[in-house]
C-alpha positions as CSV (number, residue, x, y, z in Angstrom):
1,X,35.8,52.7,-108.4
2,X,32.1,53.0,-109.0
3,X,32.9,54.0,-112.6
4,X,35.0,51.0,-113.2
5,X,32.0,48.6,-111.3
6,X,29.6,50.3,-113.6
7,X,32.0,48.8,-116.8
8,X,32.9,45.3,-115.4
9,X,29.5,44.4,-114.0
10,X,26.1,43.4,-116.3
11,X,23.8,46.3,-116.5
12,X,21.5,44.4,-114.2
13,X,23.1,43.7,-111.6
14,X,21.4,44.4,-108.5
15,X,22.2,47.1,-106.1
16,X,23.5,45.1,-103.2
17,X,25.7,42.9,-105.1
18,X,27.3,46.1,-106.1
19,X,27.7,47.6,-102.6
20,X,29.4,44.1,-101.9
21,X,31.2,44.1,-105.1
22,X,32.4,47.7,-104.3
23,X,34.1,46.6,-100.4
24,X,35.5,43.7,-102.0
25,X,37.4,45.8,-104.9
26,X,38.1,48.9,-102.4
27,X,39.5,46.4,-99.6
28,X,41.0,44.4,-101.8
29,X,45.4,43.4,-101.9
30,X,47.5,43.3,-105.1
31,X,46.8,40.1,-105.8
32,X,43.0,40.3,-106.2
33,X,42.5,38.9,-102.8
34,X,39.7,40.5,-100.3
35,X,38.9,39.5,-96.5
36,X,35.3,40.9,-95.2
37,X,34.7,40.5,-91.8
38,X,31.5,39.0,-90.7
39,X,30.9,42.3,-88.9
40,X,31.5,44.4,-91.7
41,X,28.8,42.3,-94.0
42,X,26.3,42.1,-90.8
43,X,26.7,46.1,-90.7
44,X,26.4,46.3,-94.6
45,X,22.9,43.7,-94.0
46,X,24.4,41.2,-96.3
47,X,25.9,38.7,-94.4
48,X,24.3,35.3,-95.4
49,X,23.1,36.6,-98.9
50,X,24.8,34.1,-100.7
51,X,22.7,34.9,-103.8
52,X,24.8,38.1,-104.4
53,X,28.0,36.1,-104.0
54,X,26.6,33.5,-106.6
55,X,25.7,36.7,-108.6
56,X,29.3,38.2,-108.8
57,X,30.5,34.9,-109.9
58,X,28.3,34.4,-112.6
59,X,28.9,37.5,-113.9
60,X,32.8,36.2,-113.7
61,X,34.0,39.2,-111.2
62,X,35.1,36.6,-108.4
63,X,35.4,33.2,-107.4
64,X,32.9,31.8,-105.1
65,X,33.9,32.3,-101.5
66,X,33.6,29.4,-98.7
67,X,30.9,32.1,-96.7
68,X,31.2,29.7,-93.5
69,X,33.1,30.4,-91.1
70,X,33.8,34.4,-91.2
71,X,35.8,36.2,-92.5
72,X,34.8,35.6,-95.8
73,X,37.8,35.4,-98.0
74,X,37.0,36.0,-101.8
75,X,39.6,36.6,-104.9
76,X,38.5,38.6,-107.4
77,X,39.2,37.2,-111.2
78,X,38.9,40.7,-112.9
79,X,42.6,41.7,-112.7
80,X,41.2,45.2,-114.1
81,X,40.4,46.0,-110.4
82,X,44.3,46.0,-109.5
83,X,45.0,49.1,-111.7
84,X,42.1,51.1,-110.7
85,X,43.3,54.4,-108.6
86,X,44.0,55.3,-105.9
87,X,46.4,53.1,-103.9
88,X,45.9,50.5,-101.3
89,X,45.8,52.9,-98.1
90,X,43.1,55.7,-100.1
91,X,41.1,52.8,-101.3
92,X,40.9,51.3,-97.9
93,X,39.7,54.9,-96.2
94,X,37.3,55.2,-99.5
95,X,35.8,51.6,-97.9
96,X,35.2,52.8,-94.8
97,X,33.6,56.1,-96.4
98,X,31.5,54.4,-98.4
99,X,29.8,52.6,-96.3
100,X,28.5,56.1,-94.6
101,X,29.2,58.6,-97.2
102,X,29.1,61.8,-95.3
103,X,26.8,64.2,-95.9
104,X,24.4,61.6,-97.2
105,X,23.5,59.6,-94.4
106,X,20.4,56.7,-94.6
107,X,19.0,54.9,-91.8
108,X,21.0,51.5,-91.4
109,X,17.7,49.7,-92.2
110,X,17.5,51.3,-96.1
111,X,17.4,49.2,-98.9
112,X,20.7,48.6,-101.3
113,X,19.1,50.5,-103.8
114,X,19.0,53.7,-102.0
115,X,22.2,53.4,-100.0
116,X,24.1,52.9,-103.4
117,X,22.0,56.1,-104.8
118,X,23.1,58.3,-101.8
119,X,27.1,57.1,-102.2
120,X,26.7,57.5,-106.3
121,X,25.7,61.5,-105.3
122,X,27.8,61.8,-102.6
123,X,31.2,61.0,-104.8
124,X,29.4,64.0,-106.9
125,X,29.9,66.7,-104.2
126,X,32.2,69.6,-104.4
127,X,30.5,73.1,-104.1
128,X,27.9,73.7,-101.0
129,X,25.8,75.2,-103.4
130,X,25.6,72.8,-106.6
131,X,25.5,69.8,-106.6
132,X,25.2,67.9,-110.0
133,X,26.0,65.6,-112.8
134,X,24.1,63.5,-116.1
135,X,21.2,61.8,-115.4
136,X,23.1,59.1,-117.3
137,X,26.3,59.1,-115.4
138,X,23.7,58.7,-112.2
139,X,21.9,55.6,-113.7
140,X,25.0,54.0,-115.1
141,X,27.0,53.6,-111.9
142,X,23.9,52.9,-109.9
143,X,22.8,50.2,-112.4
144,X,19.4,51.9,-112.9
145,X,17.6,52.9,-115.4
146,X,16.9,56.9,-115.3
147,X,13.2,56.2,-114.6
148,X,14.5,54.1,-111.8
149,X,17.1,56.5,-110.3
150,X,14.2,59.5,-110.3
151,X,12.7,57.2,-108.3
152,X,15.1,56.3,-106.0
153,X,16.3,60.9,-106.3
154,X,12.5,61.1,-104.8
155,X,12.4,59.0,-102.1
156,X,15.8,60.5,-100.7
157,X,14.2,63.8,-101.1
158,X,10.8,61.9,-98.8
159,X,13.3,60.7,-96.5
160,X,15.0,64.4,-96.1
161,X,18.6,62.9,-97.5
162,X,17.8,65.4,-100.3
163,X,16.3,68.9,-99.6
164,X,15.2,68.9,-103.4
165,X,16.3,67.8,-106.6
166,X,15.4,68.3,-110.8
167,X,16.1,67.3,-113.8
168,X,16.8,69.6,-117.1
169,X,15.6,66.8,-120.3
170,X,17.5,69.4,-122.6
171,X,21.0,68.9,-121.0
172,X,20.3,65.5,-119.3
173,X,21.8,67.4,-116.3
174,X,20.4,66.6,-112.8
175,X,21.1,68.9,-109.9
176,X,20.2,68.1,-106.5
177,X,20.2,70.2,-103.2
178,X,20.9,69.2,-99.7
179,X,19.4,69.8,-96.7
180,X,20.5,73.1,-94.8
181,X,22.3,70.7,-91.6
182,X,24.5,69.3,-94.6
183,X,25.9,71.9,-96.3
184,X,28.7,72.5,-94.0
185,X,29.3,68.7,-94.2
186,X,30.6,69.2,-97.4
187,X,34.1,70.0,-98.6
188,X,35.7,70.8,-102.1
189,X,36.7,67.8,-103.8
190,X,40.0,68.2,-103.8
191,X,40.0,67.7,-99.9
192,X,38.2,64.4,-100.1
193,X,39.2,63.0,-103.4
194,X,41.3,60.0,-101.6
195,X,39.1,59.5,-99.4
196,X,36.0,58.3,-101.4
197,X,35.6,56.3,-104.5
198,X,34.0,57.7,-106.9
């Protein structure tokens, strides 16, 4: 899902409106049509920010939602977002991962840009060891650029989300480590591939 977002939305769109953008696709029925609870978008810190309702319909990926009174119901006009895999009942546990993407847990009070960083690596997780993918995959489905998303790779690293991470400019590969306590968080990816949305 966060490869298809990183297709259908503008390059710079910001990192909340793609968190949003994300619950609406994942929780979404087979007719485009998405109901967010006002506790899920209080918990997500983006209930009132109409802006990045007004920015996912300029960008032509939804109508604009009546936001008053909760739930907010929104209908999405990209019908490219019915055929994306898996089906209704994976997509719906990937929402609920997503919004705490074991092992990469962030405060509740960090910003979009960061939670979207830690969910991008955490749908790149299969070995306990390795962890790692292109610095250009990274960038594109978190709508950075790769200055940006070294950034955001250091201040999970400050934050002690990440125990370490580099980046080989010969190969474009980054590789990231996690913090001892997380290892045995993670499983192979074949356990968890329904279950998360990348």
């Amino acid at each position: 899902m966060l490869t298809y977002l990183a297709a259908a939305l503008p390059r710079f769109t910001s990192p909340a409106a793609r968190l949003l953008a994300l619950q609406c696709a994942l929780r979404s029925d087979t007719r485009g049509h998405a109901r967010l609870s006002g506790g899920l978008l209080r918990g997500m810190r983006l209930r009132g920010r109409h802006e990045l309702w007004e920015e996912l319909a300029q960008a032509g990926w939804l109508t604009l939602p009546a936001l008053k009174p909760a739930p907010v119901m929104v209908r999405l006009t990209d019908v490219a977002v019915l055929d994306q895999a898996p089906g209704r009942s994976a997509r719906h546990q990937a929402a609920h991962w997503a919004l705490r993407p074991t092992p990469l847990l962030l405060p509740a009070a960090a910003p979009p840009a960061l939670r979207l960083t830690a969910l991008v690596l955490a749908g790149h997780l299969c070995h306990p060891a390795h962890h790692g993918t292109d610095m250009d995959v990274l960038a594109r489905l978190g709508g950075h650029s790769p200055a940006q998303t070294a950034e955001l790779l250091d201040r999970l690293v400050a934050l002690g989300t990440l125990a370490a991470w580099t980046h080989d400019r010969d190969t474009d590969e980054v590789l990231w480590h996690l913090p001892v306590q997380a290892h045995s968080a993670v499983q192979p990816q074949g356990h968890r591939a329904s279950a998360h949305p990348a």
